[in-house]
C-alpha positions as CSV (number, residue, x, y, z in Angstrom):
1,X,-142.1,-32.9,77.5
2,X,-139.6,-34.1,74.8
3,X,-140.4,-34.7,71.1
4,X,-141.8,-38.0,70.7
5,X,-141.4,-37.6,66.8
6,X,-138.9,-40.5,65.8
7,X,-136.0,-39.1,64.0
8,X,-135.6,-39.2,60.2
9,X,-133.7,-41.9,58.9
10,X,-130.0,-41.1,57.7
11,X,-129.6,-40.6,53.8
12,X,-126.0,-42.1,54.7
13,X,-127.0,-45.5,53.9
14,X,-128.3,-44.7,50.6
15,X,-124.8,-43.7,49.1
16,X,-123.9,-47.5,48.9
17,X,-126.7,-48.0,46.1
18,X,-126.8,-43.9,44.2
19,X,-124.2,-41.6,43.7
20,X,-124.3,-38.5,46.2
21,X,-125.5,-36.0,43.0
22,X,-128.2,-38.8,42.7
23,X,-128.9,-38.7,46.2
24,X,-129.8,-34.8,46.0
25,X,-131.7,-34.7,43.3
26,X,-134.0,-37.5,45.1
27,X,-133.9,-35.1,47.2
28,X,-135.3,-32.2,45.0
29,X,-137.7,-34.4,43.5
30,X,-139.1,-35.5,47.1
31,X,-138.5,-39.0,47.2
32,X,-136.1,-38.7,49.9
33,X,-136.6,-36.6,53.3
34,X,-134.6,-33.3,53.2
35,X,-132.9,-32.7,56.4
36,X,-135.3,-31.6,59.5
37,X,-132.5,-28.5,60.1
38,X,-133.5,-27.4,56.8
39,X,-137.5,-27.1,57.7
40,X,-136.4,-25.2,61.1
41,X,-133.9,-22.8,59.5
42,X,-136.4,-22.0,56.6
43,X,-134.1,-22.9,53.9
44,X,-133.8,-25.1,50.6
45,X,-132.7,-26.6,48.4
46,X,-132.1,-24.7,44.7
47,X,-130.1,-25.8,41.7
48,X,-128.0,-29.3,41.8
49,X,-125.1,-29.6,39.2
50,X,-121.9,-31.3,40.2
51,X,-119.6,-29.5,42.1
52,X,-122.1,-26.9,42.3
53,X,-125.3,-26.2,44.4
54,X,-127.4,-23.2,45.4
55,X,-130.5,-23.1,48.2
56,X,-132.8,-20.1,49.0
57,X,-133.7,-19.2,52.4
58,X,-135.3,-16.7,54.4
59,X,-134.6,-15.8,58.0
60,X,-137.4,-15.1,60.0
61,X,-137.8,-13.2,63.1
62,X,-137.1,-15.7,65.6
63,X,-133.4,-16.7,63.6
64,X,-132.5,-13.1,65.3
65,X,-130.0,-12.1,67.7
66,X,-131.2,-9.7,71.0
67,X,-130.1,-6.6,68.2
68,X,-132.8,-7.8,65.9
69,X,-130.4,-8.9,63.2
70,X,-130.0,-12.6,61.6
71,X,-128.1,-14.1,64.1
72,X,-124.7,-15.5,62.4
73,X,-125.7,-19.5,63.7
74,X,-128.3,-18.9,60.6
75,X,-125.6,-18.0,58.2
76,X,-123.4,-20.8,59.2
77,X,-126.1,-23.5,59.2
78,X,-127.3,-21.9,55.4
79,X,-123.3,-21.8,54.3
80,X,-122.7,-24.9,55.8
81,X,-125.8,-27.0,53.9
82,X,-124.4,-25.7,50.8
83,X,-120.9,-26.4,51.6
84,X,-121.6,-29.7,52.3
85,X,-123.8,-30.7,49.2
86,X,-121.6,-29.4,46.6
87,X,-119.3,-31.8,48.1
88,X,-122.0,-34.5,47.8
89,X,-122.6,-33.9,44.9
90,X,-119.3,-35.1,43.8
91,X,-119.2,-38.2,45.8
92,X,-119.4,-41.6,44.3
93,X,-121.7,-44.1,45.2
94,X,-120.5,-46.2,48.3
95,X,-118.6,-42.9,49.7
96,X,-119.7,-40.5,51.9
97,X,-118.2,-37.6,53.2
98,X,-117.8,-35.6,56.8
99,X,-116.8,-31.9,57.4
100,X,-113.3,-31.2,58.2
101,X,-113.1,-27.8,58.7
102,X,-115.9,-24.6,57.8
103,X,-115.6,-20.9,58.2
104,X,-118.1,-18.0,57.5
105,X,-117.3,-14.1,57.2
106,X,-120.1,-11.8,57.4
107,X,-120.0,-8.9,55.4
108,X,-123.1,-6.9,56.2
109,X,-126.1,-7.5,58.4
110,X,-129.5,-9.2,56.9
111,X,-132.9,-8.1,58.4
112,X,-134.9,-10.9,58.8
113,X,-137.4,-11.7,55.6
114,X,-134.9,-10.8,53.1
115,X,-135.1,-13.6,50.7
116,X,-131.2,-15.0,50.0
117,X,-129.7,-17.7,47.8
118,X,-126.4,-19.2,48.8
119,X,-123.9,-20.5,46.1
120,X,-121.6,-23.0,46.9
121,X,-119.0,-24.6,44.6
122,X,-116.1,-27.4,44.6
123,X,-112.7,-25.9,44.4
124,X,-111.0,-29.3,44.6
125,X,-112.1,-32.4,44.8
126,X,-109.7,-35.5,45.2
127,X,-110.0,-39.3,46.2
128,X,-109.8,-38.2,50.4
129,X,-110.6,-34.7,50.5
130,X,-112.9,-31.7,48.8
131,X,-112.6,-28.1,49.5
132,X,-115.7,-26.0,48.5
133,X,-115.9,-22.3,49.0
134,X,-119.9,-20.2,48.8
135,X,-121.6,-17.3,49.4
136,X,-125.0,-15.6,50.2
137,X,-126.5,-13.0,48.4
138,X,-130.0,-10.9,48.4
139,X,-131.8,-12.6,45.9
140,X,-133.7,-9.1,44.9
141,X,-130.6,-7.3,44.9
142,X,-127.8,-9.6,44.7
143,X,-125.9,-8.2,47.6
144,X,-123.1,-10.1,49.7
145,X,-124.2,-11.1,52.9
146,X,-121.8,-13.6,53.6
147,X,-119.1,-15.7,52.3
148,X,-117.9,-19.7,53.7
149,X,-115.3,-22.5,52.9
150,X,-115.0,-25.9,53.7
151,X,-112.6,-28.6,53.6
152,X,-114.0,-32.7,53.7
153,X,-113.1,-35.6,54.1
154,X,-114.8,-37.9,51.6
155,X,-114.4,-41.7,52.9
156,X,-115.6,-45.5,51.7
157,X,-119.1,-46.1,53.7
């Protein structure tokens, strides 16, 4: 039987009344939904600066691949969160924005239950387009788990 739980509404149509670095911090704060791939990936959201935003997260066993490690999905979807809202968090009010392009290297494997906080940052960020690179590392041990980049297009609403 399918999930008669009615969808969250979009945080899109906020952006024509807040800036997106306004929108996050709503966010933060808890007066605005987080996104429901956030609660089933285990992750969220950290430190909100413009151009720059971090999240924690923790894998847990049933993120893993048939080998028993994190499966990459859950590195993309963490990299890709973070990506995206340092790009936000740049956006003017009555913008929005929409990924482009996103890549994610792993460097090592990550057992599941190892705590992690992803870094993303802006690298460039003009009137059309932002380009953001991050990475996730062991937040005990600071290790490099993985590194990401994006490229956006920011549009009017």
């Amino acid at each position: 039987m399918a999930d008669q739980t009615p969808a969250p509404a979009s945080a899109r149509p906020l952006l024509a009344d807040m800036s997106g670095i306004d929108l996050l911090r709503a966010m933060a704060r808890g007066e605005i939904d987080a996104a429901p791939m956030a609660t089933t990936t285990n992750i969220r959201l950290g430190t909100i600066e413009p151009g720059r935003v971090s999240f924690r997260g923790q894998a847990e066993p049933h993120h893993c691949n048939p080998f028993g490690a994190v499966h990459g999905g859950w590195f993309g979807v963490l990299l890709d969160s973070a990506l995206g809202c340092a790009v936000l968090s740049v956006v003017p009010q009555g913008r929005w924005y929409t990924t482009l392009d996103y890549g994610v290297n792993l460097t090592r494997a990550l057992a599941p239950g190892t705590e992690v906080i992803c870094t993303a940052e802006i690298m460039h960020s003009g009137r059309t387009t932002a380009v953001a690179r991050g990475e996730i590392r062991g937040a005990q041990d600071g290790r490099l788990y993985a590194t990401g980049q994006t490229t956006c297009l920011i549009m009017d609403l």
